[in-house]
N, C-alpha and C positions, 0 to 999 in steps of 0.2 A: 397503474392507476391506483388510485386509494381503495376502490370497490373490488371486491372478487364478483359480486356477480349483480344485476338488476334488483329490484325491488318486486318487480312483476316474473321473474324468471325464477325464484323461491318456489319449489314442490317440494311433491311429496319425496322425489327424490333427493332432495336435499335432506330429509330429516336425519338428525344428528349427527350433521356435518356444522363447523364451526363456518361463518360468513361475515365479511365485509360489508353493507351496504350505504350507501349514500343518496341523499335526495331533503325533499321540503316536509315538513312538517304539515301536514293534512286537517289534521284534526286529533285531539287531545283529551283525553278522558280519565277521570280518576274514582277506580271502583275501591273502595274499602281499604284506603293503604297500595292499592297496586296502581299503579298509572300504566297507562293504554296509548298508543301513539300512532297512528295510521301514518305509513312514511311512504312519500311519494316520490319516484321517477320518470320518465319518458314510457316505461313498459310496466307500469302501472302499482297499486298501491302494496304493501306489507305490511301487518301489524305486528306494530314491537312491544313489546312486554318489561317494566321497570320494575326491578322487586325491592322493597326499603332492605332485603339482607345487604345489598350491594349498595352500600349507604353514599358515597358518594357521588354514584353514578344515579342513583335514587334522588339526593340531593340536588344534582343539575338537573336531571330532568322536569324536576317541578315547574322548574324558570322557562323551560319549552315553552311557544307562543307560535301561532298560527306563521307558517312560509320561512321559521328558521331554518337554517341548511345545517343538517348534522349527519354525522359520520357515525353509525354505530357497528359493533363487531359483538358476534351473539350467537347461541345454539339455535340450530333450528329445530323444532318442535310440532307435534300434532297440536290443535289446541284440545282442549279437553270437550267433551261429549256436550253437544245442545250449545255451541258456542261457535258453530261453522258456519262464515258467511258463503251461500250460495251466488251471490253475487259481484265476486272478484274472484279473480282464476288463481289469487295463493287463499283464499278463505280457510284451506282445511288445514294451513299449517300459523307459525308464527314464530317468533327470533326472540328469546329470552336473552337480557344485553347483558353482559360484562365489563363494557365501553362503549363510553358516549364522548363524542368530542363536540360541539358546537364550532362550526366553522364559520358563520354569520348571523344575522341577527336580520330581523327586519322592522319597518315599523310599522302602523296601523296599517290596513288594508282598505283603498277607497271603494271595492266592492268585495263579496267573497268568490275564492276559486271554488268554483263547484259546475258540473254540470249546467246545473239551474239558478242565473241570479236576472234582477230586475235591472241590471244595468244599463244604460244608454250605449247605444254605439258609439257617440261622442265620445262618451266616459272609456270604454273598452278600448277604443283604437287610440288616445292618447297613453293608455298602461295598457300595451299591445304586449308588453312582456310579461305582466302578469295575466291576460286575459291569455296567450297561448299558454301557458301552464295549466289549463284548465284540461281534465282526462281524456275531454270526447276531442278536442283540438290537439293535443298529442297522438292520437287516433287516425284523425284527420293526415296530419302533416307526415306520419310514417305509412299512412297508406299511399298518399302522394307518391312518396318516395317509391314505394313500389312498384307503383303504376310505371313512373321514368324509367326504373330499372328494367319491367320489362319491357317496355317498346325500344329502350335501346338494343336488350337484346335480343331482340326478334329478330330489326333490320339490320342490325350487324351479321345476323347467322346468314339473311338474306342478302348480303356481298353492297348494302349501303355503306356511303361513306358518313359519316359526321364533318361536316365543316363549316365555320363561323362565318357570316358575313357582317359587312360595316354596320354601327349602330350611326355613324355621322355620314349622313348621305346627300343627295339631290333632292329639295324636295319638287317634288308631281303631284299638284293636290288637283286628283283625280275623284279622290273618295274623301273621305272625311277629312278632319282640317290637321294640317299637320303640326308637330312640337318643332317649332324651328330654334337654333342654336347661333349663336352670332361670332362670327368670326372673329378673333384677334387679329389676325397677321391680316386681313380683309377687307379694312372697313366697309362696310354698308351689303357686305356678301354673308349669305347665311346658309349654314349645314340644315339637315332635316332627322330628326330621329326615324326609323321607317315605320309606316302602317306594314308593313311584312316582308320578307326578305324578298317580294316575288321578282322584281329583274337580274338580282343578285343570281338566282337559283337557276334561270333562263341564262345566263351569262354560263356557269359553271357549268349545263348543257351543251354549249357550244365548246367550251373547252374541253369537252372531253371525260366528266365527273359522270358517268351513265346513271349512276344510283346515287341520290346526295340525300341524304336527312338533317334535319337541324330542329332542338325542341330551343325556339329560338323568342326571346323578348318583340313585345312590337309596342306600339305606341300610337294612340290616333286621340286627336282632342277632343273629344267628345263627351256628352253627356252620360254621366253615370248609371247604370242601372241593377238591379240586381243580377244580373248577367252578363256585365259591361264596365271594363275598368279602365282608366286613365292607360296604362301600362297591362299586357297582358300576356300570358304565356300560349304559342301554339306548337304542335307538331308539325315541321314543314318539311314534305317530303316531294321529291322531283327527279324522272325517269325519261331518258332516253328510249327512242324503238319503241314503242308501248301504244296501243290504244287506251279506250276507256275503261274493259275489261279487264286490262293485267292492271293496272290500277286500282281497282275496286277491288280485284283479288286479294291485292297485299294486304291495304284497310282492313278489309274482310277476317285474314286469316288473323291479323296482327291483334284484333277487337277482341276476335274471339278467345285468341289465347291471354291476353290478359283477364278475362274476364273467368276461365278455365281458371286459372292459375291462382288469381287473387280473392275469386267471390265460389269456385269452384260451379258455376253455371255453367249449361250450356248454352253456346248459343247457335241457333240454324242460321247456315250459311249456304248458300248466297243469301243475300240482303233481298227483301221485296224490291223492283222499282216500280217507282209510278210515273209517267208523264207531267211535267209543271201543269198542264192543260187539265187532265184526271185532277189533281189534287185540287187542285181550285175548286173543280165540279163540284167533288163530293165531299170536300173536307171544310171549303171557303179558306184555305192555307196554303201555303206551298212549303212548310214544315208539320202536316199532318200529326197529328195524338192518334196511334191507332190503337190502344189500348183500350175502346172501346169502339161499340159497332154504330154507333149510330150515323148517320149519312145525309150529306142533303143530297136531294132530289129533284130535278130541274124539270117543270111542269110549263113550259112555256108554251108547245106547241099543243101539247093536251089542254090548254086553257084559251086555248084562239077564240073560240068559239061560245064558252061559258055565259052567262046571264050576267052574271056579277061582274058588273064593270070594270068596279075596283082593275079587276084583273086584266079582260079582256082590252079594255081602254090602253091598259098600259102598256101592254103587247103591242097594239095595235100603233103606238108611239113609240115602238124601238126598244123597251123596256121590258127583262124576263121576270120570271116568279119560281123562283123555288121555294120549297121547303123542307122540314124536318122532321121527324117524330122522336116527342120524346117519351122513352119509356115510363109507364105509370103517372105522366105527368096529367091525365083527367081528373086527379086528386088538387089539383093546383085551384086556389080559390081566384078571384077574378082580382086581387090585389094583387095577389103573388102573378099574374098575367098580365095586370099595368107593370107589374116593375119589372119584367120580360120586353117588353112595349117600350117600358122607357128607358133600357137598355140598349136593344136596337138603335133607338132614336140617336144616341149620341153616334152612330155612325150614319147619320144621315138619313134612317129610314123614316118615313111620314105615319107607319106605321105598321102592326103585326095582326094579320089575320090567322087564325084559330079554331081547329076541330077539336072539342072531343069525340072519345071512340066509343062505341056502347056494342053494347051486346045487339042492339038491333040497329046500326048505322051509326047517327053521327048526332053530334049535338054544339048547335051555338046561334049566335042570330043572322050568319051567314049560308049556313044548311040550305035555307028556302030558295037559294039561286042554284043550287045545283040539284039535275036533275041523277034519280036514283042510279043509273048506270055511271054517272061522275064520282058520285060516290063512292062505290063499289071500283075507283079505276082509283082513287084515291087510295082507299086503304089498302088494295091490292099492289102498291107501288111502294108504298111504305110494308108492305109485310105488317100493318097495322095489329095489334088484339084489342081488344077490351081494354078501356082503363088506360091506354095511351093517348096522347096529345098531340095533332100533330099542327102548325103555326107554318105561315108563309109571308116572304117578304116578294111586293113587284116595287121594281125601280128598278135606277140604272146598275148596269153592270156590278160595277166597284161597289156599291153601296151594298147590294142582295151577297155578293161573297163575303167583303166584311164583316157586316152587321149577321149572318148567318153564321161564317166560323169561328166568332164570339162568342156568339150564345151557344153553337154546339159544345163551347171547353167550358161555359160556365155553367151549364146544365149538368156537366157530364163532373163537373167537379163537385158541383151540390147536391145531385144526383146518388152521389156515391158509385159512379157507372164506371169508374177508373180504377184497373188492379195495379195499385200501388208497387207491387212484387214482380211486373213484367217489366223487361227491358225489350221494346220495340225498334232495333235498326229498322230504317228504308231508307232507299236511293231516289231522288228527286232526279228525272230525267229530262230531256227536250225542252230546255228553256227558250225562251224567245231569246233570239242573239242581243237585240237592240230594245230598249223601249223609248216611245216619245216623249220628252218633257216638253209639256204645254208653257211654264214658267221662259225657257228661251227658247222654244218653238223650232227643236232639234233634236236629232234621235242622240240618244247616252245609251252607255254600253249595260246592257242589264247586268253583267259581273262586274269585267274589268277588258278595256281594249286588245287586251292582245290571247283574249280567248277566239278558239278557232271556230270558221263557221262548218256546219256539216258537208262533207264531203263533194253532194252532188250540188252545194250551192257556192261551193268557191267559184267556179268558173264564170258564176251568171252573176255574182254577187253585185248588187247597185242599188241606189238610192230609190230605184220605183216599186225594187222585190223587197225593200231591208223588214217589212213588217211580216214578211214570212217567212225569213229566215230563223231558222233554229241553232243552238249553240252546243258545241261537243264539251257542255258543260253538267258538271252532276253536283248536287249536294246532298252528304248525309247527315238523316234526319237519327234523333233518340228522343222517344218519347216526347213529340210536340217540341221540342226545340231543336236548332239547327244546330250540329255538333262540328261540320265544315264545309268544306269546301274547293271544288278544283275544276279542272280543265284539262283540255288538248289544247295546246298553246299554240299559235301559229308562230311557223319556223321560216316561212318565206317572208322575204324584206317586200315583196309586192304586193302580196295579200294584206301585209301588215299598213302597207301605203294606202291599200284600198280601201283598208277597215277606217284610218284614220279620215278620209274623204268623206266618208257614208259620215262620221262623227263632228263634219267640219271644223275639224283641228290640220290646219294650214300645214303645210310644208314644213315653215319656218317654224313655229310654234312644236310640230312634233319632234324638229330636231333639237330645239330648245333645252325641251322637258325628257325626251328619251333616246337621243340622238347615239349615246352609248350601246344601248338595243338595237338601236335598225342597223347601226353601223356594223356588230359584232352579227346579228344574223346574214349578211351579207361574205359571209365567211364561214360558208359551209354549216350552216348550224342544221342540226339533225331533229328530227320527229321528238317531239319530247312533252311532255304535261305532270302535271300532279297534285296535289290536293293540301291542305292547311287543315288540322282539325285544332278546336279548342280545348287545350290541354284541361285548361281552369273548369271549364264546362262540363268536359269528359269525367274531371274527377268528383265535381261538386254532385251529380246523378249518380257514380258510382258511390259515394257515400250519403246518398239520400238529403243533402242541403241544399236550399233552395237560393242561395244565394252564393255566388263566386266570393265573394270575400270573406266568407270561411272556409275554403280551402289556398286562398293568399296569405301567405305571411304576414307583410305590410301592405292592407291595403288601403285607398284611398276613399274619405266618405262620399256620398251621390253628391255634393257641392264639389269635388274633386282635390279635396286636403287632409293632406295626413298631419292629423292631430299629434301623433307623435313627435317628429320631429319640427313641429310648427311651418311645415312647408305649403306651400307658395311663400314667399316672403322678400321684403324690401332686400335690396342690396345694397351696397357703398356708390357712392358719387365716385371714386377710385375707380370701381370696377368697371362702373357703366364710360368712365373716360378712357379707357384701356381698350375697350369693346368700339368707342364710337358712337355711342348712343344717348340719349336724355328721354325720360318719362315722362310723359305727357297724360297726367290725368283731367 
């Protein structure tokens, strides 16, 4: 290669060693006769030094201009006393040149590379190649890397396999809507990109692959979000023989050593779990933030009885009431309490009742319906002080979890009650196997159909118990968002018939859509489950970005186009007649 060593890899051990380096031009400075050049790589910046003695090489550097690509060869050097940048890791040295070659040129820049610009995303993802040459997205994309590297090599030490499955599949739009693909040799038959490798992986269980991993591409059409991308990257791992436990284990230890390795944290392992049923309680989530303590409260039965109808009334019609406390929040004026109020409100609530806490009981214009022992059962439930607030919502079910574990993340967010600096695994446990959709008035699989039901409810499993069945299904959680996801899969062809019946997806229709699965389980297929996490996810919270598409290469805007290469886009009358097809707008 042209370079002996990086730009960012220059110390103090290099001083008065002669060096090669290569990279973009950063930024350009001309002190008194000597010109300054911050030269940037992948591993970060160097400053080079041009002296008019070296008149030619002095001469070309003048014409240096932000993002030229140059090659220079130079001593390396302390810089001299009161001139050491603290803030980049070669600061205490610098490359006095000998040779400068210019190897490109560029032209004006539609925003600058830095850290910090006002750019639009628009603007950034259409100069996706200039916006990743920016230092902290260099950062970004080689921590990636690291990340990949070691969870391959975890599960490799652990006797997994690596192997690919098909991106052009069947499509089963079971879950989100699928990318379909048009056949040539076909007409009017179409491929499917997969929402995730999962029957693929179940297939390779039956064959015989006991350990298979894959950090594998998926695809689901769906709305964009900042944690949500057209195209996305996960880790998909699936184990023969196994319960839920030796599963958790692997995650467990695999998390932990990345996070050893790469951030040098620890982290406590086993994982919390909670109950789907607990987290709702007390969180209103079923991907819990447990970074901080605050909790709802479920006062339904302690409020049978109450004066204040508000409440009791609504009990009394099937409807619970819990609440909150929020810390120090009797500071809150009665504005900042409407917009609390009307926050709720967009999930439905009709409204938000509210204590403050005092040093002598409680304070607001609903106090006078309870009587002193109520109060005293209140603040003793919240673990109340002084100076806290505590709010309740009664309504139906869905509304009071909602509208409750909203406001607990946006309290807790404005609040400043959230340490930024913890990383909080937990395991979401005991999901409901099934939920009802009211819209076609049939139970849908709260995962996905061919998660297994708990042990002592195969046998009985039917259409009159299915609202009390529970699923040998887990999800782990990091910090308030869900990181993945898995399962004990069902390996019998009969259970799976059963499941699809409680689903009323027909015979014909199941062999349709998965007739490959129930066929191949019918051939011995073994004990097996596993889990998917989000790769993009996992790494955008280990680099503190709140958004997935700064840790994508190319990704797509929340309308779902990459400005880059101007995609979605018309095709030829050729192609779509080759395909079989005509647009119909």
């Amino acid at each position: 290669m042209k370079r002996s060593v990086y730009c960012g890899d220059v110390g103090e051990s290099s001083v008065g060693q002669e060096v090669t380096v290569c990279g973009w031009v950063h930024s350009r400075r001309d002190h008194g006769g000597v010109i300054f050049i911050d030269l940037r790589d992948r591993e970060g910046i160097l400053q080079i030094v041009f002296q008019p003695e070296s008149r030619e090489v002095f001469k070309t550097a003048q014409g240096l201009r932000s993002e030229y690509v140059i090659l220079v060869k130079g001593l390396v050097r302390y810089r001299p006393d009161g001139t050491i940048n603290p803030n980049i890791s070669t600061g205490k040295v610098e490359l006095v040149t000998n040779n400068l070659e210019v190897l490109n040129t560029s032209l004006g820049l539609p925003f600058e590379i830095s850290n910090y610009n006002g750019a639009s995303e628009e603007l950034r993802l259409k100069y996706r190649y200039l916006d990743l040459r920016r230092p902290n997205f260099q950062k970004n994309f080689i921590m990636r890397h690291k990340i990949s590297r070691e969870i391959r090599n975890f599960l490799n030490k652990e006797g997994f396999l690596e192997i690919e499955t098909p991106f052009l599949t069947k499509s089963t739009p079971e879950g989100a809507r699928d990318f379909l693909v048009p056949s040539r040799l076909q007409h009017g038959d179409f491929f499917a990109l997969p929402q995730s490798p999962q029957l693929f992986k179940q297939i390779l269980m039956v064959a015989g692959f006991d350990k298979y991993y894959q950090i594998a591409k998926c695809f689901r059409d769906e709305d964009s979000r900042s944690d949500r991308q057209l195209e996305f990257t996960q880790v998909d791992i699936e184990m023969s023989f196994v319960d839920e436990k030796d599963i958790m284990d692997i995650v467990e230890r695999m998390l932990a050593g990345v996070f050893k390795d790469l951030l040098n944290l620890e982290i406590e392992i086993p994982f919390e779990r909670i109950s789907y049923a607990d987290a709702m309680l007390r969180y209103g989530s079923d991907k819990p933030d447990t970074r901080f303590e605050v909790e709802i409260i479920d006062f339904t039965q302690k409020f049978k009885n109450v004066e204040f109808s508000v409440f009791s009334s609504a009990i009394l019609n099937g409807k619970i009431v819990r609440g909150l406390c929020i810390p120090k929040g009797a500071n809150f004026s009665k504005a900042e309490i409407d917009r609390l109020t009307k926050f709720v409100g967009d999930y439905g609530a009709k409204g938000l009742a509210w204590m403050k806490i005092t040093d002598i009981g409680a304070e607001s214009n609903i106090v006078k319906y309870f009587k002193e022992n109520e109060i005293e059962m209140i603040i003793s439930n919240f673990n109340a002080k002084a100076g806290d607030l505590v709010v309740f919502l009664a309504d139906n079910e869905n509304v009071v979890i909602q509208g409750l574990g909203a406001l607990r993340l946006k309290v807790g967010r404005e609040c400043n009650l959230i340490d930024k600096n913890k990383f909080n695994f937990l395991w979401i446990v005991d999901f409901p196997l099934m939920e009802w959709d009211e819209e076609e008035c049939r139970w849908q699989a709260f995962h996905h159909p061919f998660t297994a039901p708990k042990y002592l409810q195969e046998d009985t499993f039917t259409k009159e118990n299915v609202n009390k069945a529970k699923a040998r299904a887990y999800d782990i959680v990091l910090n308030g968002l869900e990181l993945g996801g898995g399962s004990i899969r069902i390996h019998k062809s009969d259970i799976q018939k059963n499941i699809f019946d409680v689903l009323s997806i027909s015979e014909e229709s199941a062999k349709e859509k998965f007739n490959f699965l129930l066929e191949a389980l019918s051939y011995g297929a073994p004990p097996h489950g596993g889990l998917a996490l989000g790769f993009d996810r996992l790494c955008a919270l280990i680099l503190g970005e709140e958004s997935i598409r700064e840790v994508i290469a190319f990704p797509k805007t929340q309308k779902g186009v990459d400005p880059l290469a101007s995609a979605p886009s018309r095709v030829s009358n050729r192609q779509l007649k080759e395909l079989g097809l005509r647009v119909i707008l």
